[in-house]
C-alpha positions in Angstrom: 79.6 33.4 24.0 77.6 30.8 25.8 74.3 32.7 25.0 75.2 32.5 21.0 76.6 28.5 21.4 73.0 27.8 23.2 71.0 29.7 20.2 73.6 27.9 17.9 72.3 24.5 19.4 68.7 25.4 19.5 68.9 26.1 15.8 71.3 22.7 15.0 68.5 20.5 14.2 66.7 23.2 11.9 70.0 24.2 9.8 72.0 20.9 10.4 75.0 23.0 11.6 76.3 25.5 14.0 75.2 28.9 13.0 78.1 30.8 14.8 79.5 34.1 12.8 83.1 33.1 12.0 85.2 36.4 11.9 86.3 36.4 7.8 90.1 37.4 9.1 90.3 34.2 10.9 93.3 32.1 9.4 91.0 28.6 9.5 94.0 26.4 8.0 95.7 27.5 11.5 93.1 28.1 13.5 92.0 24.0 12.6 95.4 22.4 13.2 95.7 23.8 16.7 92.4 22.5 17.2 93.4 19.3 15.8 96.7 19.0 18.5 94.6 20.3 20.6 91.8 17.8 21.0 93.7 14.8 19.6 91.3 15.3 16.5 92.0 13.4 13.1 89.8 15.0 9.8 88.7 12.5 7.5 87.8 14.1 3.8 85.9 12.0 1.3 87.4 13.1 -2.4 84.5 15.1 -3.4 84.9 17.5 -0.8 86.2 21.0 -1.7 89.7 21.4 -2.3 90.2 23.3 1.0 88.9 21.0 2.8 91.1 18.5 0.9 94.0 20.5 1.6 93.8 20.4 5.4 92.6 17.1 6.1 94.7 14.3 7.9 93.5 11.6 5.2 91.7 12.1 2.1 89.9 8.8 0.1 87.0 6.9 -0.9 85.0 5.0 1.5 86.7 2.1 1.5 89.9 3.5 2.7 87.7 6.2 5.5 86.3 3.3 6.6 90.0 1.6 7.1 91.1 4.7 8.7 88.6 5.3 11.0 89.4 1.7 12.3 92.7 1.6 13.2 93.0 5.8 14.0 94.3 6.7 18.0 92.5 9.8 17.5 89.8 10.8 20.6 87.7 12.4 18.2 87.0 12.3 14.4 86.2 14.9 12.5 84.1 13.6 9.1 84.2 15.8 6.1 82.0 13.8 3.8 78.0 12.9 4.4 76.1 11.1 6.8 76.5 7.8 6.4 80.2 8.2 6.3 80.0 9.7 9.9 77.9 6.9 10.7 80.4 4.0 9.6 83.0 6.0 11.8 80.3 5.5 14.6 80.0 2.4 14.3 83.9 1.3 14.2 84.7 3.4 17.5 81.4 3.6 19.6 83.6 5.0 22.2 84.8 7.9 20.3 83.4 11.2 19.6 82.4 11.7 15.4 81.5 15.1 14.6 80.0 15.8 10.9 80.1 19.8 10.1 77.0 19.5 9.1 74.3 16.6 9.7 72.2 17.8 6.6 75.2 16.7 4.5 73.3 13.6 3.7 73.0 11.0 0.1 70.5 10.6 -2.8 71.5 7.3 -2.9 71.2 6.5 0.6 67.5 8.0 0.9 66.7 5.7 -1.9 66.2 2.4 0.3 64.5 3.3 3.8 65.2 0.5 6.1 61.7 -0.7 6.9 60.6 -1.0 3.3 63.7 -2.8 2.3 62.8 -5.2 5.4 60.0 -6.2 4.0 61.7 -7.0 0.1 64.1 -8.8 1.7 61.7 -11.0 3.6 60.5 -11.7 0.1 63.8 -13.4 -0.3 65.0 -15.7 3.2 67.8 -17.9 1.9 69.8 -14.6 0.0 72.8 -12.9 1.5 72.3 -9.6 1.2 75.4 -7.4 0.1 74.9 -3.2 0.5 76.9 -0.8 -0.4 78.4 1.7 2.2 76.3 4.1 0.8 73.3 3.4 3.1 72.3 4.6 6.2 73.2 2.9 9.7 69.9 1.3 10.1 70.2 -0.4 6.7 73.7 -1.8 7.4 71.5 -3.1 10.6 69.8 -5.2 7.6 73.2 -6.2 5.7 75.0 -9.3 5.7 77.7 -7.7 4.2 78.8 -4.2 2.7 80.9 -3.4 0.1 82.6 -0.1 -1.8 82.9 0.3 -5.4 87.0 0.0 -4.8 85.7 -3.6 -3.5 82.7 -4.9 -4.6 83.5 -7.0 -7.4 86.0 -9.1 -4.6 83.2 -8.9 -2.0 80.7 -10.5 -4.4 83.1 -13.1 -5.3 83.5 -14.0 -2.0 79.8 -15.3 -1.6 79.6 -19.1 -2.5 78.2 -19.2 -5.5 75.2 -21.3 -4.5 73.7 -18.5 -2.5 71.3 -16.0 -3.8 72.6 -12.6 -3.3 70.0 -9.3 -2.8 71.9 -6.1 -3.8 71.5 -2.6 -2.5 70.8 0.3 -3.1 72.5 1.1 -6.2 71.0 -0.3 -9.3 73.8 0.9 -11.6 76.6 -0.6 -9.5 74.9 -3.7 -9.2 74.2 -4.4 -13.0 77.9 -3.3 -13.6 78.8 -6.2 -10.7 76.4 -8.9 -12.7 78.3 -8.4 -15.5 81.7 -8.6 -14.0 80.8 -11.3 -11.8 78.4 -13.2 -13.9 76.1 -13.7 -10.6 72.5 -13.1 -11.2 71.6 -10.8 -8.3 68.5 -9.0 -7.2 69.0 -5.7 -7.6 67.3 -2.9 -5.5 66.2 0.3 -7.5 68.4 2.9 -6.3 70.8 5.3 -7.3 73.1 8.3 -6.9 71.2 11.7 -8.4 75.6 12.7 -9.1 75.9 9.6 -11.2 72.7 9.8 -13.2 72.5 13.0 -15.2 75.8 12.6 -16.9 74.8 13.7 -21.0 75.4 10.7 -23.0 75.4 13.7 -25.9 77.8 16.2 -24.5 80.1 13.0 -23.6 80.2 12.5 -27.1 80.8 15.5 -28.3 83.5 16.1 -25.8 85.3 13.2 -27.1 85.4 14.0 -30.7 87.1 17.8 -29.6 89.8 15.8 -27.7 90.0 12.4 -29.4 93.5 11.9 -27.1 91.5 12.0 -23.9 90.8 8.9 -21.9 87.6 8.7 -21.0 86.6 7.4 -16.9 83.7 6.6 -15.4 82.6 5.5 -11.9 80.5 2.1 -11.0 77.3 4.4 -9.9 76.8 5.8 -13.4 74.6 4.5 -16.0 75.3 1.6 -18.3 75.0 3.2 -21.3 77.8 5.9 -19.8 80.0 2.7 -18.8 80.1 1.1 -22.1 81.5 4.4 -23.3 84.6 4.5 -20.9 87.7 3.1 -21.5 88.3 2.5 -17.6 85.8 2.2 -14.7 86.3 2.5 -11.6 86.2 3.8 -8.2 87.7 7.5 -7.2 91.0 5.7 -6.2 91.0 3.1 -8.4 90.0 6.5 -10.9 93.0 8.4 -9.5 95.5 5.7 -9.5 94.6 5.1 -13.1 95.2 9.0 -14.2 98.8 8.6 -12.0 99.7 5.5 -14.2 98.1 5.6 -17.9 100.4 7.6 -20.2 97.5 9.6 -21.4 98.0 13.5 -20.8 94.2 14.2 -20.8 90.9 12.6 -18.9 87.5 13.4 -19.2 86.3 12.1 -15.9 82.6 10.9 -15.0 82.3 11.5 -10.9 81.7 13.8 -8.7 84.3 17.2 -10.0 85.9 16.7 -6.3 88.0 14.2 -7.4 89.9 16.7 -10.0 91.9 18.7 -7.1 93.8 15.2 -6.4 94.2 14.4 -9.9 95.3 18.4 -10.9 98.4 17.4 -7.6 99.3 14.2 -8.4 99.4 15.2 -12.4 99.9 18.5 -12.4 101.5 18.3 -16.4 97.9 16.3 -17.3 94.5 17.6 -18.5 91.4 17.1 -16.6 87.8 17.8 -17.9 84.7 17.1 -15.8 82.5 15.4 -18.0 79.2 17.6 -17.7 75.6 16.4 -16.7 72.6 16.9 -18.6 71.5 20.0 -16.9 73.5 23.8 -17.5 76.3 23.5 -15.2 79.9 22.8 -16.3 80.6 20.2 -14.4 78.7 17.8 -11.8 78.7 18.6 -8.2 77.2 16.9 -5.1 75.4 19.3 -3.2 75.1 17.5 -0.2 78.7 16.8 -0.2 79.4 21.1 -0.9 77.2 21.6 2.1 80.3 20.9 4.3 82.7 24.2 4.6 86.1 25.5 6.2 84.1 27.5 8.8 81.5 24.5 9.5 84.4 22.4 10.0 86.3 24.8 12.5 82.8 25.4 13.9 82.2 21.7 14.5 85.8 21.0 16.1 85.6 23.8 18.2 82.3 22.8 19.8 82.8 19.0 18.9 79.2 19.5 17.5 77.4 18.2 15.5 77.9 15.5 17.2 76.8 11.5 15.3 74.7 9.8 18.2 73.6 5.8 17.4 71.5 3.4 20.0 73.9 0.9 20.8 71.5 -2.2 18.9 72.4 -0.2 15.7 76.0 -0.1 16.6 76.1 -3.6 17.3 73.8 -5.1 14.6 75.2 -2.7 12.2 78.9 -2.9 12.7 79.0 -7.0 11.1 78.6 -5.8 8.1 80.9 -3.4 8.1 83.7 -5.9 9.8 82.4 -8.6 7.3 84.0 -6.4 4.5 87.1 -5.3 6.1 88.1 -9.0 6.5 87.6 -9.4 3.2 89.4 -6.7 2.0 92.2 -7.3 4.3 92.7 -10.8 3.0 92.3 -9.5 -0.9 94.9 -6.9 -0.1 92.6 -3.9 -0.2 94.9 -1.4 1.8 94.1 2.5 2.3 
């Protein structure tokens, strides 16, 4: 076994992941509790992960409330199901644990969009502005970041700028315009976006409204405008799920990432949920770096505590402000995971 874990390591850099055979009869839901007792290990799952994943995982949420429980968790190790910069946030709030991501390639459209040393130089364009990222951003970024926000928090984060400073906003376009319009603060927006949240059909929308003219239609903050000023709610995938537990509707068309349907099919099992579909062919609109993650990657990576998220301590320390900046705020606006 030590000659296939050393070929599996070799090749972790080219595949992002272990490549170790998992025998198919395996029970994985068992065999990944033990492991979790075992090694004092907690799994945090971001909502668009598959629903088995879901199913087995200590805490599931958006990134706001990961972020919240990989603060205050007593675990040795943490176990990420979601992408990169997730793991990297987890990093950065215990430097002296051990994060593990089942696989490193699981990475973010939206986070690729705004490479650190090219935003440096846009934001030297702009000295006196606080600049206010979104989590969705890679740890070198957050190095770069006054602040960070979520979509669950945003709009509070903004409002807690005086409003005599200038505000940069990255990397998502889409979420920013949405906040200039909720906020009426005139940002500067940097021009990025999530590849999920873009290719939702305006069309098919429309058309799938008209066959169930009962169905609420929901959006999330990353999509377009002109797919926000169709939705009769927007918000974030809590703020989305909360509103599918509470609203007396029995039917949702729901624009985000299809993940987020498993925790709305068990919290409403009597209600209707319909992914609203992209412009391409499929039936509903998946994040494929997200579906890179899987049961036997996840056993794999708890098993061998690999792949393992290393930062230099500067980026640790430089990055984490941010990060601590927008839990205060949160904590004081009641933001609770």
């Amino acid at each position: 076994m030590a000659e296939v874990l050393f070929t599996a390591k070799k090749n972790l850099n080219k595949k992002g992941y272990l490549d170790i055979d998992v025998d198919p009869t395996m029970d994985l839901v068992e065999e990944i509790n033990k492991l979790k007792k075992e090694k004092n290990a907690i799994i945090l799952a971001h909502y668009y992960q598959e629903s088995e994943i879901q199913d087995v995982a200590d805490y599931i949420g958006d990134s706001l409330g990961l972020s919240q429980k990989a603060e205050s968790t007593e675990a040795d190790m943490i176990v990420f199901a979601g992408v990169h910069f997730m793991a990297e946030t987890a990093k950065m709030l215990n430097p002296t644990k051990k994060v593990v991501l089942p696989d490193l390639k699981a990475g973010c459209s939206l986070a690729d969009s705004c490479p650190a040393p090219i935003f440096k130089k846009f934001k030297e364009k702009y000295p006196d502005h606080v600049v206010v990222s979104y989590i969705n951003c890679t740890a070198e970024l957050k190095t770069l970041t006054d602040i960070c926000c979520t979509s669950s928090n945003a709009e509070a984060i903004i409002n807690s700028i005086p409003k005599d400073k200038g505000i940069i906003f990255a990397p998502d376009k889409n979420l920013g315009a949405y906040l200039v319009k909720k906020t009426g603060r005139d940002m500067i927006l940097w021009n990025g976006a999530c590849m999920v949240h873009e290719i939702f059909s305006h069309e098919k929308i429309t058309k799938l409204m008209v066959r169930h003219p009962e169905a609420k239609f929901i959006a999330h903050p990353e999509c377009e405008a002109h797919i926000l000023n169709m939705a009769h709610f927007i918000g974030s995938t809590t703020q989305l799920l909360k509103y599918t537990q509470n609203d007396p509707s029995d039917t949702f068309i729901v624009a985000t990432e299809s993940g987020i349907l498993h925790q709305m099919e068990l919290a409403s099992p009597h209600k209707t949920f319909i992914p609203a579909p992209p412009t391409n062919n499929c039936a509903c609109n998946d994040c494929p770096h997200m579906k890179r993650n899987t049961m036997e990657k996840l056993y794999l990576s708890m098993k061998y505590e690999l792949p393992e998220i290393i930062l230099e301590d500067w980026v640790i320390e430089k990055g984490r402000k941010c990060i601590d900046a927008m839990l205060e705020v949160s904590a004081k606006a009641g933001f609770k995971a």
